[in-house]
C-alpha positions in Angstrom: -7.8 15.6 2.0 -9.1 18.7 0.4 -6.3 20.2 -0.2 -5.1 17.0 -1.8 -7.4 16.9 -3.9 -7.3 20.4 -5.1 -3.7 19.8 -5.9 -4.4 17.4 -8.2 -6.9 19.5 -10.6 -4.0 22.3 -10.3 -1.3 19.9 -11.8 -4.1 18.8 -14.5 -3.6 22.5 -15.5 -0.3 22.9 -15.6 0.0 19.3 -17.2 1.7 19.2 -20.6 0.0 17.2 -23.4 1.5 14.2 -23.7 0.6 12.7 -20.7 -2.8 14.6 -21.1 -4.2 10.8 -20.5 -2.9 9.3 -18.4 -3.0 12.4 -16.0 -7.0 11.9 -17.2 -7.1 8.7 -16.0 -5.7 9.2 -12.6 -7.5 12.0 -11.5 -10.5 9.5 -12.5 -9.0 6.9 -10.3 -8.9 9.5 -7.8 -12.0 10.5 -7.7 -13.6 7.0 -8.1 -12.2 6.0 -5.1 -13.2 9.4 -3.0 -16.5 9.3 -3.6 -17.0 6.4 -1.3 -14.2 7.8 1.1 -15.9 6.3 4.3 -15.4 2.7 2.8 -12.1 3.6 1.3 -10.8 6.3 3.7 -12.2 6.1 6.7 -13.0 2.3 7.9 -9.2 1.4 7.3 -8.4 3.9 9.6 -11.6 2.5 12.1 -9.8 -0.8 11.3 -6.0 0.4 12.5 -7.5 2.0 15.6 -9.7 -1.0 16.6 -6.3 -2.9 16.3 -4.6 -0.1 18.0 -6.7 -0.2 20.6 -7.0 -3.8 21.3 -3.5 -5.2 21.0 -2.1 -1.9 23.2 -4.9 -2.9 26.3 -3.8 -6.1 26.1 0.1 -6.1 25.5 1.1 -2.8 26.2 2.1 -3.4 30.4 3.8 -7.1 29.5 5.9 -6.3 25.9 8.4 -4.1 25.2 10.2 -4.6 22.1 13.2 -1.9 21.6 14.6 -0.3 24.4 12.6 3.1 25.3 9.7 2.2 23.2 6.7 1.6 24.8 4.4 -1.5 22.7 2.3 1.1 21.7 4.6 3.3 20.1 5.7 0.3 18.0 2.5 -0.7 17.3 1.7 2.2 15.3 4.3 2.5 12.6 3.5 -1.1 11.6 -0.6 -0.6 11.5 0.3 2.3 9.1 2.1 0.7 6.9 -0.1 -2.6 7.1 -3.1 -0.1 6.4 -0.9 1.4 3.3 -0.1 -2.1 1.3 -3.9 -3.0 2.0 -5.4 0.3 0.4 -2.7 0.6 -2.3 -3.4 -2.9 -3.7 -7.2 -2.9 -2.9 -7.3 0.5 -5.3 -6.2 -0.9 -8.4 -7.3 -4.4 -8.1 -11.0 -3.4 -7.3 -10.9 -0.9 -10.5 -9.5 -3.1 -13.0 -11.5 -6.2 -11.7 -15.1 -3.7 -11.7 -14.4 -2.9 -14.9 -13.9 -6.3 -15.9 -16.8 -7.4 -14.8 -19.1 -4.9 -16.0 -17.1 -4.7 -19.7 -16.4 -1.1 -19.4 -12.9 -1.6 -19.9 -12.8 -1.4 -23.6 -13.7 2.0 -23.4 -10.2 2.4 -21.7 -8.9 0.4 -24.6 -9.9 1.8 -27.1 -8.5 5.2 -25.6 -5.0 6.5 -27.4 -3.3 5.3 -24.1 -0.1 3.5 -24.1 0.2 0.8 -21.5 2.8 2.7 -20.0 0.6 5.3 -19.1 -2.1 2.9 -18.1 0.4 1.6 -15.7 1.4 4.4 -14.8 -2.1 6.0 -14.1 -3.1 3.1 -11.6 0.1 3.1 -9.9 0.2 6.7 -8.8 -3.3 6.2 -7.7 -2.9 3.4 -5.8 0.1 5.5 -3.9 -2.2 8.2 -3.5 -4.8 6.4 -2.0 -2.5 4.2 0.3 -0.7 7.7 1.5 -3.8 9.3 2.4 -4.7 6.4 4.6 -1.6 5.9 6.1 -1.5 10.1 7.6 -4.7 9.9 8.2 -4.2 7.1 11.1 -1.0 8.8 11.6 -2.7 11.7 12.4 -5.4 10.6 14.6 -2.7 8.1 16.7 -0.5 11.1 17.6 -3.6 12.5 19.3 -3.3 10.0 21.3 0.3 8.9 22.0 3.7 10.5 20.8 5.1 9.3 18.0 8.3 11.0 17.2 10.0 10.4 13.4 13.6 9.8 13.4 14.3 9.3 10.2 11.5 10.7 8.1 13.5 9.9 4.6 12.9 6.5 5.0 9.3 6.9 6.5 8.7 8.2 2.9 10.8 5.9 0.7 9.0 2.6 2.5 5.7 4.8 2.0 5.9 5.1 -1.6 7.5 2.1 -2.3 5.6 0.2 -0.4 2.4 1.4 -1.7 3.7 1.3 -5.0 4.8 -2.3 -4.8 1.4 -3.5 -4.0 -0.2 -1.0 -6.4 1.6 -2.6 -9.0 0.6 -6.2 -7.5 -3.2 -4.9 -7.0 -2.7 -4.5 -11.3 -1.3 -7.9 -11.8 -4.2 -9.1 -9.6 -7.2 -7.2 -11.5 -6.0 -8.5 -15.3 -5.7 -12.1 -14.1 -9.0 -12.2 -12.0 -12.0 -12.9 -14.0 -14.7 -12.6 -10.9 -15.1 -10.9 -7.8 -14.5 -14.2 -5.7 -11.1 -14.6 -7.4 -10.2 -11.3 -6.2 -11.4 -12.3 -2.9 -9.4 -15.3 -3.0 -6.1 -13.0 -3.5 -7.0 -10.7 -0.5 -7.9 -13.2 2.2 -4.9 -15.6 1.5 -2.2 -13.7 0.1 -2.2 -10.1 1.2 -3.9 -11.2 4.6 -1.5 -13.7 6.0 1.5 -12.0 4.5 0.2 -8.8 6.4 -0.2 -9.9 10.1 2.5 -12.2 9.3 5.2 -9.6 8.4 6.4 -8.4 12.2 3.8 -5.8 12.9 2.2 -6.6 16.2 5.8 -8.0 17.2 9.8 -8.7 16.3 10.3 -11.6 14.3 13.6 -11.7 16.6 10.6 -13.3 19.4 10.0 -15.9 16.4 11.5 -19.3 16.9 14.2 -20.1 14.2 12.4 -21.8 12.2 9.5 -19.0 11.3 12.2 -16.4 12.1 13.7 -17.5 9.0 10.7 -18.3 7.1 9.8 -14.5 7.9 12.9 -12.9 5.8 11.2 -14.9 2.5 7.8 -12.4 3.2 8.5 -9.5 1.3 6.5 -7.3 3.6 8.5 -7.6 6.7 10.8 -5.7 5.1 8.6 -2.7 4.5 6.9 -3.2 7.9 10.5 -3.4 9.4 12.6 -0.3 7.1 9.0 2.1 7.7 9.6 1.3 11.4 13.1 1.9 10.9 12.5 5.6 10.2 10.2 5.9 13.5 12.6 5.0 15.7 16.1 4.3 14.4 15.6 0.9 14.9 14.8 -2.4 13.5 14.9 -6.1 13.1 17.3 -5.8 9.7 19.4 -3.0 7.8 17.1 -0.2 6.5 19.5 -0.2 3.6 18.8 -3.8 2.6 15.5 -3.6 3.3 15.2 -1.2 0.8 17.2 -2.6 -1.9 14.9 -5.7 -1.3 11.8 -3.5 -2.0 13.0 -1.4 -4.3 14.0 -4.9 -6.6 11.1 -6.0 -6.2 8.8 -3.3 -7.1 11.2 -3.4 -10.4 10.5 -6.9 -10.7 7.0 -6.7 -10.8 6.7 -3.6 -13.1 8.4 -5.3 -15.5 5.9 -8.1 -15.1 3.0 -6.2 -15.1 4.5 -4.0 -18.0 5.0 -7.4 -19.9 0.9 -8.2 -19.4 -0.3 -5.3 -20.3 1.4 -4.7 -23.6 0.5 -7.9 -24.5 -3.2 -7.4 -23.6 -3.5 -10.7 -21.6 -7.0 -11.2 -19.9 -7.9 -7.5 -20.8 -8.7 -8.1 -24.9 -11.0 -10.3 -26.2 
């Protein structure tokens, strides 16, 4: 994390000056969020384990869900990524909704910032921050258990994609949240249920019809299912259209939030 960290006040150097700001304003993402790294950091990954550990005693003897992977192994991959989404949208939601609330954030307006670069300053720190969780848990599982990578391209496409896709939902969540319970509200039963909901303590192919069709209309199957994908070589769906699915709609929503920014909706006056 360190090291991470000391890479980013080496590319502030060697930073060229027109994104002078926005480089500004993520390194003070960054740092806002590792100063309290064992709430940010450290209790997701306490969080994955817990699950790691409970759902793997339980299931681990009685399930096995592709052919030479144990319940445990597939566990994993999906509490990674579930951990990523969380962390990605929780960093830019919680910054943009604390400034809110405590009317700093006209000193960020009133900065020479574009909104592209305000976008673009949250997003990357919401990747950052959802990539450091997700190898830290990766990291302390394969202590544990094996967890070989079969396809590690598309371990980190569904990575940053992923994180970026809820980064950039975390931003449309902070301008149109006014109070903390709001913000709440979007966490517990949006993100939540779409999260344990999204195949990663099983297949949705173990789904009756029904909610195994209602499952391919919850966008995060398909990053819970293509990360997978690069684990093992195997998965409920293409990695390829998984990935086009993802990949559309992190476009979609960037043009959204692109669209609310410039116009300053909820964030002047």
């Amino acid at each position: 994390m360190f090291l991470l960290i000391w890479l980013v006040i080496m590319l502030e150097k060697q930073i060229i000056h027109p994104f002078r700001g926005a480089f500004t304003l993520f390194k003070k993402e960054i740092m806002r969020f590792w100063r309290v790294s064992f709430q940010t950091v450290a209790a997701p990954v306490m969080t994955a384990l817990l699950y790691l550990l409970v759902f793997s005693h339980v299931l681990s003897r009685n399930v096995q869900v592709y052919e030479g992977v144990g319940y445990t192994q597939f566990l994993i991959p999906g509490l990674i990524m579930m951990s990523v989404l969380q962390n990605a949208f929780a960093n830019s939601s919680s910054s943009i909704i604390q400034s809110k609330v405590m009317g700093n954030i006209v000193f960020l307006l009133l900065t020479p910032i574009t909104y592209t670069e305000f976008f673009l300053a949250f997003l990357a720190a919401s990747i950052f921050r959802g990539l450091v969780v997700g190898i830290c848990i990766y990291l302390v599982s394969i202590v544990f258990i094996d967890l070989p990578i079969a396809h590690p391209g598309f371990v980190l496409m569904f990575g940053l994609l992923g994180s970026a896709l809820l980064g950039t939902f975390g931003i449309i969540a902070g301008i149109w949240a006014d109070k903390f319970d709001q913000m709440a509200a979007f966490q517990n039963f949006i993100i939540m249920p779409l999260s344990f909901l999204s195949g990663v303590f099983y297949s949705i192919h173990s789904l009756p019809p029904f909610w195994k069709t209602v499952s391919h209309f919850n966008p995060f199957f398909y990053m819970i299912d293509g990360f997978r994908y690069g684990f093992f070589g195997m998965g409920d769906i293409s990695p390829y259209f998984s990935l086009s699915i993802v990949l559309l709609s992190f476009l979609v929503l960037s043009w959204f939030t692109l669209i609310l920014l410039k116009s300053g909706y909820k964030l002047r006056g």
